[in-house]
N, C-alpha and C positions, 0 to 999 in steps of 0.2 A: 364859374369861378372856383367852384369845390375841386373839381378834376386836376386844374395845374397846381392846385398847392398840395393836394395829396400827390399826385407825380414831381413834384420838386421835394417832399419831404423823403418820398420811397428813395428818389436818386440821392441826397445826402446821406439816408440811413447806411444803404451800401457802399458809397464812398468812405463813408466814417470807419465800417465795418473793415472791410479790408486793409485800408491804412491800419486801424488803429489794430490789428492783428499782428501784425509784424513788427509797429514798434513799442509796443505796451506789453510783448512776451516776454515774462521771467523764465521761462526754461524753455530749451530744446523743441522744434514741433518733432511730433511722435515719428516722423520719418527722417531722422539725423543719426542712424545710426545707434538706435537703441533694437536690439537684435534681439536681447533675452529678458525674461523676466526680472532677474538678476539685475541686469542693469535699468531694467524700467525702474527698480525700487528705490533707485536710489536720486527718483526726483522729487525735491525738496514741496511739500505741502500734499503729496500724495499719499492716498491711503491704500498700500500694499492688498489688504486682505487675508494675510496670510494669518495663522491660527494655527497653534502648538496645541498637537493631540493629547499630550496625557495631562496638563494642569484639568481637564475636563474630569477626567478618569481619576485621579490622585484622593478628591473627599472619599469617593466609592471604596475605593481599595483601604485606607484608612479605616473605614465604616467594618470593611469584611474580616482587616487583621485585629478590630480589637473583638469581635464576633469568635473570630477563630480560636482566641489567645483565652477569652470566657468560658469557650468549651473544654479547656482543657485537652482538648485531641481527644475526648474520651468514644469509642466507637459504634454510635449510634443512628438512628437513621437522619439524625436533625445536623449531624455533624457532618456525613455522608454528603448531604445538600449542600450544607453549607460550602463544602471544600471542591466539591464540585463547580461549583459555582464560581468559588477564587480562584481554582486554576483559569478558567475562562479570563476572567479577568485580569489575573498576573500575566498570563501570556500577551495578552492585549496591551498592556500597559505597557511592559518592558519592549515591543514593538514599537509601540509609541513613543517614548520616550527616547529609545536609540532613533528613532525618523528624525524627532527636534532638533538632537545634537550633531545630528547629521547636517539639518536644514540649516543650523545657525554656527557651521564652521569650528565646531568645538572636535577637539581631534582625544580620542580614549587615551588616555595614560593608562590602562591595562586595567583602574580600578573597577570602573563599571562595566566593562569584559566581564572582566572575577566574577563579581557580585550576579553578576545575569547569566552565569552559565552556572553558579553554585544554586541560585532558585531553580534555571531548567534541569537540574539532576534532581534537585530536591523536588519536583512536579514527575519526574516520573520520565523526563525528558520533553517537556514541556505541556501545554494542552489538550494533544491526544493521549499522555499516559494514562496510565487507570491505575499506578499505585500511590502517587505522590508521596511526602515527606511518611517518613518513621512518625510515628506516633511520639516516641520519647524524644524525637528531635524536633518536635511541630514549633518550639521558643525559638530554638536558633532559628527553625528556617523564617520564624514573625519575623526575627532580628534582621536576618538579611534583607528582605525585603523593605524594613522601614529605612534598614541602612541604604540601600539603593535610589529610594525617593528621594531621602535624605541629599547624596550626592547629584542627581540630578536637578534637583531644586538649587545646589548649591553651584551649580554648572550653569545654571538657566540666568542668575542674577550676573555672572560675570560675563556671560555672552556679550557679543557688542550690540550696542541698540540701532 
């Protein structure tokens, strides 16, 4: 008696299954014509994945400009490191941050151009240089730097969500 009520239950499970697959779907099955990522994301209760590189990076680099701005630029072996270190990471950030506004359709008006090509002269021409900023210019180039975060955070809240 066990066998045909479990084979009667297995045969409604699958009936139920199938039917109720096609008419209980709120979106799209994944083979209608969604071709790109792009347009996968843009089905409602899905979780994209995606992840913006530099809000990661942005505490650090805050950490290093007010480290660098303490020293004074004054030229010793602690400052050596230190600045070594920030070019690493300013290159990396400004990397990352032009990928985001890449990623999320934000088109440069020229500012944050500016501001990331005045820090790659100010490094020396970016990461691999080995002179970076004048010594008596080490404020402006904080400034440019916090001023660029600054604009990119300010880029990031108007994106579309």
């Amino acid at each position: 008696m066990r066998a045909p009520v479990w084979f009667f239950l297995g045969i409604l499970l699958l009936a139920c299954r199938d039917s109720g697959l096609e008419k209980g779907r709120t979106s799209p099955p994944p083979s209608a014509g969604l071709d790109t990522a792009a347009e996968s994301t843009r089905l409602a209760g899905t979780h994209t994945g995606v992840e913006y590189e530099a809000p990661r990076l942005i505490p650090g680099m805050r950490a290093q400009l007010e480290r660098l701005a303490e020293s004074g630029g004054q030229p010793d072996e602690e400052f050596t490191r230190d600045f070594t270190a920030y070019r690493g990471t300013a290159a990396t950030l400004v990397d990352a941050m032009q990928s985001d506004l890449t990623r999320v359709g934000l088109a440069d008006t020229g500012a944050f151009k500016a501001l990331s090509d005045s820090i790659a002269r100010d490094l020396g021409g970016g990461a691999a240089g080995t002179e970076g900023p004048d010594r008596s210019r080490l404020e402006q180039h904080l400034r440019r730097m916090r001023s660029l975060i600054g604009v990119y955070e300010q880029w990031m809240r108007l994106a579309p969500k």
